[in-house]
N, C-alpha and C positions, 0 to 999 in steps of 0.2 A: 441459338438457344443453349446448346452444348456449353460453347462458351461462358455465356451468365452465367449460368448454374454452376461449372468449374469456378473461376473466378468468387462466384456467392459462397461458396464451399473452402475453399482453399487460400484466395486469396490469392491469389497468383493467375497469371493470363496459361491457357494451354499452349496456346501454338506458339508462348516465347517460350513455353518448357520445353516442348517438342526441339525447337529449334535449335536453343542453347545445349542441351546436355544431348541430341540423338544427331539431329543435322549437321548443325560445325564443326563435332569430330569428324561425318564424313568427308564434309567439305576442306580438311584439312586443317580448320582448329582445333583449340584445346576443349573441351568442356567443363563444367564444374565438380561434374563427378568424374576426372580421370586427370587430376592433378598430381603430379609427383609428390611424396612427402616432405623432399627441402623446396619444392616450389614458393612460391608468395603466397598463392593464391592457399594451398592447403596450411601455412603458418596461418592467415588471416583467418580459417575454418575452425583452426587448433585456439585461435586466440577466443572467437567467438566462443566457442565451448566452454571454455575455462570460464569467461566473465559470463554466462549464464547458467554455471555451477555456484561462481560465487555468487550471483543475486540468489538463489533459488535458497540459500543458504540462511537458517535462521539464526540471529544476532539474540544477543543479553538486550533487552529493555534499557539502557541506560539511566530511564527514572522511571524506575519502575518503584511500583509502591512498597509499604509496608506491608504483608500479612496481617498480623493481628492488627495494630491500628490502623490499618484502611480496610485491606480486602474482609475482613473478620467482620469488622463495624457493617459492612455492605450487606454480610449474608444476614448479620443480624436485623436489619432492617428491612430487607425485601424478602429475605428464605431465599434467594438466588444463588448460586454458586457462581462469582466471579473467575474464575479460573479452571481450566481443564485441567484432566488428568494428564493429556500429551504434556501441556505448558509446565503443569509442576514435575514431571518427570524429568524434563529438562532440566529446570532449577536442581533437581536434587542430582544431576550428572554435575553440572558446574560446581556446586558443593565438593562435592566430592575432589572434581580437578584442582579448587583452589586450593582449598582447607584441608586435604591430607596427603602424604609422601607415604613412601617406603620403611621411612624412620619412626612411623607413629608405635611402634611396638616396643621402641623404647621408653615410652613416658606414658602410665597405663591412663592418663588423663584423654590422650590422645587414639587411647584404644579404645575409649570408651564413644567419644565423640565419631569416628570413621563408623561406628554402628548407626551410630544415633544421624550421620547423614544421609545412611541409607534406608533410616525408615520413612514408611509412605503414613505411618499414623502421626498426629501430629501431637498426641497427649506423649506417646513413647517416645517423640524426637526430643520434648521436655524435661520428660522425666529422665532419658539420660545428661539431658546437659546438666541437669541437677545431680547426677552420681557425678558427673567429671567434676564438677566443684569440687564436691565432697573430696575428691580426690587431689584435686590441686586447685587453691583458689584463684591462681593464676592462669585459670585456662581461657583464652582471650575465645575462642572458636565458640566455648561454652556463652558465654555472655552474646555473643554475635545471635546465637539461635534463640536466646531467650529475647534478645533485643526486638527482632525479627518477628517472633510465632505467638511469646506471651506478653507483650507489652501491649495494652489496648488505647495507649495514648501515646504521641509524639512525643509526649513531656517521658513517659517512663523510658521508652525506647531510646533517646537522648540519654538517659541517665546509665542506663545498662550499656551502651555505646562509650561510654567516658571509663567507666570502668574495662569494655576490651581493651580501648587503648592505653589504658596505664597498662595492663600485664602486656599487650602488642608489642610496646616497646620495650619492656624489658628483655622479650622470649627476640625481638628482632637484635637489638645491640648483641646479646648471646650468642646469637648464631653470626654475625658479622666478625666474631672473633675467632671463628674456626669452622671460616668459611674455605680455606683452601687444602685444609686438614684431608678432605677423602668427597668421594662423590655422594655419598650420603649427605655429607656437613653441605654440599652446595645444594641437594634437594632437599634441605630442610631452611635455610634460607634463602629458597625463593618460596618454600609456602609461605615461612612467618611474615615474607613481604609483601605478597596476597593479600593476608590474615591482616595487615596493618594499611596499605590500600585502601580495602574494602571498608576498614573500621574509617579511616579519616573520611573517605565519596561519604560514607553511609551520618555520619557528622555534621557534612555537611549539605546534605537533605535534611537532615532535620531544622538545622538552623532556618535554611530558605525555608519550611512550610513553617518556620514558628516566628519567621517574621524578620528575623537577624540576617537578612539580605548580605551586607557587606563581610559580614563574617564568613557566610555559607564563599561569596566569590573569594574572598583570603585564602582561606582553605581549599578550594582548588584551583588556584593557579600556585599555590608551593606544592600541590601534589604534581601537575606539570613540569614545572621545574624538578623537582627533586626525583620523579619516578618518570624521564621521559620514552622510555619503551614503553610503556602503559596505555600510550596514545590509542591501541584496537579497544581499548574499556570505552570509550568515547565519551572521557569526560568532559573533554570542550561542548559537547551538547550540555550539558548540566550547567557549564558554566555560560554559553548562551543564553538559558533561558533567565539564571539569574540576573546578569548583564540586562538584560531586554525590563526584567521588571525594574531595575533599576531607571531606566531608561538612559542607559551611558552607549549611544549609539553609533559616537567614534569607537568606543573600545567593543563594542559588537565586529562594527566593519576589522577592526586590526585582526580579532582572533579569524573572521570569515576568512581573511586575506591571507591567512596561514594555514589553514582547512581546507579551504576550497579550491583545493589542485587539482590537477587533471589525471594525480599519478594514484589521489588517493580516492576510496571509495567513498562515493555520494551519500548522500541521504535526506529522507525528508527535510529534515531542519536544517540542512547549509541550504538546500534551495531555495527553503518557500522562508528562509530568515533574509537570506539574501534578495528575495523578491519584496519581501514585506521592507528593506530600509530602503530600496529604489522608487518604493513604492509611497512612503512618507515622503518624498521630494516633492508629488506632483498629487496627490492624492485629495489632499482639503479643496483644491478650483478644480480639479478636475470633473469635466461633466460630456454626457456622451454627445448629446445634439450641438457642444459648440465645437468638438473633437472632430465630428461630421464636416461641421461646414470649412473650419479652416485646415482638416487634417492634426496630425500629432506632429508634436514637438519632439525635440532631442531628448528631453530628460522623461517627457510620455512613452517615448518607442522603445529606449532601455527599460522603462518600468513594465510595460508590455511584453517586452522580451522574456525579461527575468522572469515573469507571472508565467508565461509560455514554456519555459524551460523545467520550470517548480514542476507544472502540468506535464508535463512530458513524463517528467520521474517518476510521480506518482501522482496519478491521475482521478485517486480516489480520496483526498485531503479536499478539495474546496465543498463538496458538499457540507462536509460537516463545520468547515470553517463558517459558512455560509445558513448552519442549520436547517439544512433541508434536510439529514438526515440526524437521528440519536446519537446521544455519546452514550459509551459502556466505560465502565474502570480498563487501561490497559493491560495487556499482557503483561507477561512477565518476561517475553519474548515477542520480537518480531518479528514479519521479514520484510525488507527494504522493497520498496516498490507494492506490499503491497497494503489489504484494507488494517492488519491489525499498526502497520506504521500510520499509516490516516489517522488511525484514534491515537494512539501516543503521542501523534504530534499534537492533535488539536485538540486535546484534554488539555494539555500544559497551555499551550501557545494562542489558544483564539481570545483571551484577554489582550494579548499584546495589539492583535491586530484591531479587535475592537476600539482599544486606548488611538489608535492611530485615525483620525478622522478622514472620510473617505475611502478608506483602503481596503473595506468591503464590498465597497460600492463598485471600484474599479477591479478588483477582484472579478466582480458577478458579471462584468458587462464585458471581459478581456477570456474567463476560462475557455467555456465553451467554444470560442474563434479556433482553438488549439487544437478541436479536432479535425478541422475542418481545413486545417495546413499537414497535419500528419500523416500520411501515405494512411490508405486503408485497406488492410491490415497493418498492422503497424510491423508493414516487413522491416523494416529499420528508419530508427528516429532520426531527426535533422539534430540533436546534442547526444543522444543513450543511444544505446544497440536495444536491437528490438527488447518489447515486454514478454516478459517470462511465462509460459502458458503454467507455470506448476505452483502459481502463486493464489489463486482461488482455493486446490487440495489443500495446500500449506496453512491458511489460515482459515480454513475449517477446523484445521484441529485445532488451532490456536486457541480460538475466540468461542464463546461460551453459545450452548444452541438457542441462545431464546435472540440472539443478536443476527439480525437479514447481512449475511456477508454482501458487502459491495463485488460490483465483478468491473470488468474491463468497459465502460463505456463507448461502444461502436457507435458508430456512425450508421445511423438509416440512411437506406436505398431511397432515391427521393420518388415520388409518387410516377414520374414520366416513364422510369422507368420497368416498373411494375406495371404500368398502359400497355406501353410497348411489347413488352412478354407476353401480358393477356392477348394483346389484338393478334400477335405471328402464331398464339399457341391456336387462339380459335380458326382463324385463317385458315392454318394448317389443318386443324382437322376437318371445316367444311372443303375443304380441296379433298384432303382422302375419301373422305363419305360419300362426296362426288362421283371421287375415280371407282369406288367400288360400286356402287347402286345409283345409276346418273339417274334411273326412271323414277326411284323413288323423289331422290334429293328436286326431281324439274319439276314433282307433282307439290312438293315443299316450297319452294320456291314462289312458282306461281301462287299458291296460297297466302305467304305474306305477303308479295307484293297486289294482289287482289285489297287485301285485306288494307293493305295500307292507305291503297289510292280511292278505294272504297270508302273508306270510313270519312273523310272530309266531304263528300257526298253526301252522306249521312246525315251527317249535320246539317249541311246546310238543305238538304231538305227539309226537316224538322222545323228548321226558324223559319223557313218562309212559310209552310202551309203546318202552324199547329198541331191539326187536329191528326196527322199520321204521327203525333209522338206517339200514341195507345200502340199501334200496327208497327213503333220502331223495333221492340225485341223480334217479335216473328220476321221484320224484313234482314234484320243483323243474320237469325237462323237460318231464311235463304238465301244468304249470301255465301254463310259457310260452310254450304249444301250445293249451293251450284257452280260455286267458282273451281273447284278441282274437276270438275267436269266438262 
């Protein structure tokens, strides 16, 4: 009993913890808690740690929305507040790292706006990018937050976005000319290349929601090209999702296949994009009772796989693909693995899988089997290292209160063994009650079983002679009057 309940608790067996980390050192092995520091075993500890700092670790939204034209429009239409104050906190530290240096005390444009990214009011973050104008009409950073905070349509945002980039490039050519001049001149061009980054990504978002598909993927793959350390921006996801509406799903699989390494960090949409084209292969005949009878196929058990693996990652993306649970507007931020990455995937991405015939279907009939192969607890996956316990905290703050955060999906105890526990727990105590009071417990005893073998007696007295049904309560009464006696 000790056991189940360790085990229900912990998720780990007792007496292989006993055994492994107390006995084998007696016995002359090593244990897991008394490994050297250049050992294997504590590198492998050190690794773990590391890769479970960085999941727990919250990322930039990489399509994350507008403010004023999306999030703005939202509150105005429900009185909700889409976004926390953690989440915009956040946005307003990233501001800060992109959009200002050391150097901004030189150009009072620049002094005006490092205020104006540390306000938390949003009328004063305006009305200074309106003094920076005033100041220099070339301030690209200025245009960025008006683009951002006061534009209430894509079309204005767009426009205010063309004008950063005319001043972007001029304020970045500037600094490529004296860029090796002093360490200042080098942190001030790498902000203007932030500054100009940000304005082309943010470009071309606009373009993909306003329709200009092939323009928006132009636009970022010469920002690949041309800014290829920028890769932790994750712009390949943006240009996934446009590629996907396109439906050009050779040049999906090329970027996957350039993404999807082993060296570099995962995330929802290399797996469940990568699940969803394996998934188009076999997905329109695919059906579960002939899958039964003749087994799966080669191109079904990769699609399975990859569906399994997506599942593994993050384990809280098929309900929503699947609409068994609400969409919300995404953060502004994530974290990989966990429910606020679910909605930012599947805000953008559950058209695509819609568009793909069957691959809902085969989705709904393949997740759930995934918990049911994955160790339980999920001490460590068969493709990830275990799931993060500090990912449920994480996106509470994330994600706004009116929205039921998803949590980790366990697997229930199945019924036999919840029997089993009851019948040893009752056992057990009628054995103790016994051992302590035997005279009461035999006077007990004999009464049910009185009672038991009585009662069919009972009965069949009644159906043969009628008229003692009147006389059956008083005889039931002297029954359970005489039989302890």
């Amino acid at each position: 009993m000790f056991e189940w309940w360790y085990f229900h608790k912990h998720g780990t067996s007792f007496m292989e913890q006993v055994s492994v980390n107390h006995l084998r050192p007696l016995m002359g092995g090593t244990g897991n808690g008394l490994s050297e520091p250049g050992s294997p075993s504590s590198n492998r500890e050190s690794e773990t740690s590391r890769q479970n700092l960085s999941e727990c670790k919250v990322w930039r939204n990489p399509l994350n929305l507008f403010r004023g034209a999306e999030y703005r429009r939202y509150t105005w239409v429900t009185g909700k507040e889409p976004l926390t104050y953690y989440d915009m906190n956040l946005s307003a530290q990233d501001h800060q790292t992109f959009f200002t240096c050391d150097t901004d005390f030189l150009r009072p444009s620049d002094t005006v706006m490092q205020k104006a990214w540390r306000e938390r009011n949003p009328p004063a973050r305006i009305k200074a990018a309106y003094q920076a104008l005033e100041l220099n009409n070339d301030c690209a950073t200025a245009y960025v937050l008006l683009a951002e905070e006061e534009a209430t349509t894509i079309v204005d945002a767009e426009r205010l976005f063309r004008q950063a980039l005319k001043a972007g490039e001029t304020i970045y050519r500037r600094s490529q000319q004296c860029q090796h001049q002093s360490p200042q001149h080098e942190a001030q061009l790498r902000r203007d290349t932030n500054v100009l980054v940000y304005i082309k990504r943010r470009l071309a978002m606009c373009a993909r929601k306003l329709g200009r598909i092939r323009e928006a993927v132009k636009i970022m793959r010469d920002l690949m090209k041309e800014f290829p350390p920028f890769t932790m921006l994750n712009i390949h996801e943006n240009l996934l999702e446009s590629l996907l509406e396109l439906q050009a799903y050779a040049d999906v699989q090329a970027v996957l296949a350039k993404y999807d390494d082993i060296s570099l960090p995962k995330s929802a949409t290399i797996c469940y994009t990568a699940a969803l084209l394996k998934t188009r292969t076999v997905s329109d005949k695919f059906s579960p009772e002939t899958a039964s009878r003749r087994g799966l196929s080669t191109a079904e058990m990769n699609a399975v796989e990859a569906i399994h693996r997506a599942v593994e990652f993050n384990p809280h993306v098929p309900k929503y693909l699947l609409e068994m649970k609400s969409l919300i507007l995404p953060p502004e931020h994530i974290l990989k693995r966990g429910d606020s990455e679910a909605i930012a995937y599947a805000f953008f991405h559950l058209q695509h899988w819609k568009r793909i015939e069957g691959a809902l279907n085969l989705l709904q009939c393949t997740w759930e089997g995934t918990f049911r192969m994955i160790p339980y607890p999920l001490e460590k996956g068969h493709l990830f290292y275990p799931y993060p316990s500090c990912t449920e905290t994480a996106d509470r703050e994330l994600l706004p209160t009116f929205h039921h955060v998803s949590v980790y999906p366990k697997k229930e105890l199945p019924f036999f063994i919840h029997f089993t526990a009851g019948l040893c727990s009752s056992t057990a105590m009628i054995a103790l009650l016994t051992h302590q009071f035997p005279e009461i417990m035999g006077v007990f005893a004999k009464a049910v079983l009185g009672l038991w073998c009585l009662q069919p007696c009972a009965s069949s007295v009644s159906e043969e002679h009628p008229g003692l049904e009147v006389l059956s309560p008083r005889f039931e009464f002297w029954l359970s009057h005489s039989v302890p006696t």
